[in-house]
C-alpha positions in Angstrom: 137.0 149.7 66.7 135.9 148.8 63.2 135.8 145.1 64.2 134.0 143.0 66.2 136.6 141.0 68.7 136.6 138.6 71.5 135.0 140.0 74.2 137.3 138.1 76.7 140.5 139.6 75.0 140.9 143.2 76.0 141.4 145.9 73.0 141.6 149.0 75.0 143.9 151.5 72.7 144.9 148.7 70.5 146.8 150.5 67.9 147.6 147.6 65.5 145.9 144.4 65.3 147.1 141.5 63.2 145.8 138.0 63.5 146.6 135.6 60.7 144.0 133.2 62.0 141.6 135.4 61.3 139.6 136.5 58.3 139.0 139.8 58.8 142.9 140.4 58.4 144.1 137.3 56.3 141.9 136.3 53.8 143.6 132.9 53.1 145.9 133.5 50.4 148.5 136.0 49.6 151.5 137.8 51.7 149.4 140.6 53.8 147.4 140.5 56.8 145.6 144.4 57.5 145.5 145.9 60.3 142.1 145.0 62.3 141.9 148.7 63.9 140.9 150.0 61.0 144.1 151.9 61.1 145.8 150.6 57.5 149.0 149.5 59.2 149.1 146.3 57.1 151.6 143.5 57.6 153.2 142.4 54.2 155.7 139.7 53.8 158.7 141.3 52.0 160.5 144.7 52.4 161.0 148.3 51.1 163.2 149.5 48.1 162.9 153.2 48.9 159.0 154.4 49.3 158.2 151.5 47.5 157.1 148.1 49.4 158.0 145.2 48.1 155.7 141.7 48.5 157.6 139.1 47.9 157.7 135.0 48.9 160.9 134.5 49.2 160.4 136.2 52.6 158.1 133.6 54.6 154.5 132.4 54.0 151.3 133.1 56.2 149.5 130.2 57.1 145.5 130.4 58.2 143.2 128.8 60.9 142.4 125.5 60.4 142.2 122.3 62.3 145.6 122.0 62.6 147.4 125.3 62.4 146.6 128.5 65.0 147.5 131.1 62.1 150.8 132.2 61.7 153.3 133.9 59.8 156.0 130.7 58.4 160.0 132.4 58.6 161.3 128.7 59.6 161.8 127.6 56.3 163.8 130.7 55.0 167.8 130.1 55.2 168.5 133.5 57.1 171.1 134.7 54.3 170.6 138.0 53.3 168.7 137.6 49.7 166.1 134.8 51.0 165.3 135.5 55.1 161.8 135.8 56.7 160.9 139.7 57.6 157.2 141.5 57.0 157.5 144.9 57.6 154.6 148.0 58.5 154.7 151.7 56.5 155.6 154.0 59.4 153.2 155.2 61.5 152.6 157.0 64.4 150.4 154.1 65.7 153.5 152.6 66.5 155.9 155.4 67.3 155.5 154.1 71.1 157.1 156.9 73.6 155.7 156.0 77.1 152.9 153.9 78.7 152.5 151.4 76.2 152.3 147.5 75.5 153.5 145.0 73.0 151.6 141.7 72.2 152.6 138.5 70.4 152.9 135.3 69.9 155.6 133.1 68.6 156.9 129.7 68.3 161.0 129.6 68.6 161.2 126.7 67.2 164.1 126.4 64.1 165.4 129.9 64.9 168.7 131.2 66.6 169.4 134.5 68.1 167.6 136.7 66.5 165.5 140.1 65.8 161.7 139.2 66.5 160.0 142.9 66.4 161.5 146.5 66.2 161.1 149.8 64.5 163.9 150.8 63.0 165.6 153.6 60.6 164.5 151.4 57.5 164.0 147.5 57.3 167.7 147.0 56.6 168.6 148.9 59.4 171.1 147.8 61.5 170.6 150.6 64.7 167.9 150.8 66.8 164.8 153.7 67.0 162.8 152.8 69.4 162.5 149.5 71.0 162.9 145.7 69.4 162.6 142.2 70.6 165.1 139.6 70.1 166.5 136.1 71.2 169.7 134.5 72.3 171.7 131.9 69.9 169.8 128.8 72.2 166.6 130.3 72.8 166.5 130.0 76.2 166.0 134.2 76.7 163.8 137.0 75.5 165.2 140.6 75.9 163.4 143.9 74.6 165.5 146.8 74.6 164.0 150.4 74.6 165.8 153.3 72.9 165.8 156.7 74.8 168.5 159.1 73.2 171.2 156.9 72.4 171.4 154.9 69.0 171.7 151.1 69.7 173.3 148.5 67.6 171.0 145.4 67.4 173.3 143.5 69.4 173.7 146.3 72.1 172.5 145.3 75.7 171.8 148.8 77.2 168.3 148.8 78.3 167.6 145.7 77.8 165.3 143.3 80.0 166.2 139.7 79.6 164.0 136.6 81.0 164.2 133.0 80.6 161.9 130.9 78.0 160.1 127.7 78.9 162.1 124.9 77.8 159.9 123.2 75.5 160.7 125.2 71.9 157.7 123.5 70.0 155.4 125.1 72.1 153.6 128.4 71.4 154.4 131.6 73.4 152.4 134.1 74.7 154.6 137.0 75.2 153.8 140.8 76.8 156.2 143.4 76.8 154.8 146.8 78.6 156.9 150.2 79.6 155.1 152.7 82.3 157.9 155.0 82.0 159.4 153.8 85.3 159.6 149.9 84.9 160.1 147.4 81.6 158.3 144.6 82.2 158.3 140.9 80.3 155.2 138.6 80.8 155.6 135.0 79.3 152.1 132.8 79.2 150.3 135.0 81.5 152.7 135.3 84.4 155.7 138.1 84.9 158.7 137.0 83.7 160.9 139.8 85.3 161.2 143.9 85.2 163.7 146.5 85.0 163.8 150.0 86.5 164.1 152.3 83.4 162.9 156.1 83.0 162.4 158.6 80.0 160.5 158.7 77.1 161.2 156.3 73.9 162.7 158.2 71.1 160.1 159.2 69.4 159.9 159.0 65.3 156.4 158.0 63.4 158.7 158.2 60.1 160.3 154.9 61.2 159.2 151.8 59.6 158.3 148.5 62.0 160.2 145.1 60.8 158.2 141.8 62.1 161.1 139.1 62.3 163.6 141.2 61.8 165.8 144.2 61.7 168.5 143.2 59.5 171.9 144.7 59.4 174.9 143.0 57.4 175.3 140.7 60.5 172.2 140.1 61.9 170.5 136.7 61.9 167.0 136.8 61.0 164.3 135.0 62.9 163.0 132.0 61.7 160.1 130.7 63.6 156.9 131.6 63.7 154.5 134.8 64.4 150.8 134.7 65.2 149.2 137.2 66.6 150.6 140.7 66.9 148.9 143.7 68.6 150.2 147.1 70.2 148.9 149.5 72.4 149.4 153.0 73.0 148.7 155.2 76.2 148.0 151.5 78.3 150.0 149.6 80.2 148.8 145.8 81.0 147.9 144.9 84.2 149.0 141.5 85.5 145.4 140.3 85.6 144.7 141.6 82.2 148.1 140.2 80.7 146.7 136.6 82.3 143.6 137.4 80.8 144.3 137.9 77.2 146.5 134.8 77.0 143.7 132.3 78.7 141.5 134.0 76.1 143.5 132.2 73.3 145.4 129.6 74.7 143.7 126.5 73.5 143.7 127.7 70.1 147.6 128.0 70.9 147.7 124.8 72.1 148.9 126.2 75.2 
């Protein structure tokens, strides 16, 4: 790794690493965090216009550590219409062209959102169908559900392999959420502890030409997320434990307020 991390968090085939609250990927100002791996897949507030990406405010704000916020990307004060909703997107990547045995980290505060995209990889970052997996919410926020794509294309709003799991009712509160496929189960962790599986086999379509959308893969219809995204990491070729799930989240859980 080309950065030195919290030795209680584990970092085993972390892929992507993106912590506002840190330096060494947000430097205080601006609309980018980089990618802590070393591996360039930056997070920029904004979107693409062909090969071309496109920084740009109207999309959200990142906020930084201080003695009052945990770091975070800011979508809750966007109004979710099409010209002026919260999204940051990644360049595609194989580091995040997951197909099997992998795990998704993040965490996320609901609160002034609706159902929504959280996380995805899509065709493009106005894409509408789904190529590969994405998180999203219901219209309360009372569920989670991450849907994984294995052949077929999926509308956002599709619920084929999907795995759904309740939310803790308090929606001021941080989240730590873990989503990790073995190529047998889906599993959801919520602030350390299983939130529920699914039986599901075969490999994720795999596509590193596909880009990765961070509050949202927007379609004509689809509400955009507006809440708020601290850290973010994936992981390829490893699947979380439930000790090690329980273990990164107690590693950052007071600065969560958790």
């Amino acid at each position: 790794m080309a950065v030195g991390y919290n030795p209680k968090i584990i970092y085993d085939n972390c892929t992507v690493s993106i912590d506002p609250g840190n330096p060494k990927s947000f430097v205080g100002s601006g609309l980018t965090c980089s990618d802590m791996t070393g591996n360039g897949n930056d997070l920029v507030i904004g979107y693409w216009s062909g090969s071309n990406l496109i920084s740009n405010s109207n999309y959200g704000i990142i906020v930084g550590l201080s003695n009052t916020s945990p770091g975070y990307y800011d979508f809750s004060v966007y109004s979710g219409q099409y010209t002026y909703a919260g999204r940051a997107v990644m360049a595609p990547s194989a580091d995040f062209d997951l197909i099997n045995n992998f795990s998704i980290e993040v965490w996320v505060n609901f609160a002034n959102t609706w159902g929504s995209v959280l996380i995805g990889k899509s065709e493009n970052d106005f894409a509408d169908i789904i190529d590969g997996y994405n998180v999203y919410t219901d219209d309360s926020w009372d569920t989670v559900s991450w849907r994984i794509h294995t052949g077929t294309d999926y509308n956002v709003s599709s619920s084929t392999n999907a795995l759904t799991v309740d939310l803790p009712s308090d929606k001021t509160r941080w989240n730590h959420l873990m989503f990790t496929y073995d190529g047998s189960y889906q599993r959801t962790y919520v602030n350390g502890s299983l939130g529920g599986s699914r039986s599901q086999t075969g490999n994720v379509t795999s596509n590193p030409n596909k880009y990765f959308a961070f509050s949202s893969i927007p379609g004509a219809t689809t509400p955009y997320f507006r809440g708020k995204v601290g850290i973010l990491r994936i992981y390829k070729d490893k699947v979380f434990t439930a000790a090690e799930v329980k273990q990164n989240f107690d590693a950052l859980r007071v600065r969560y307020g958790v």
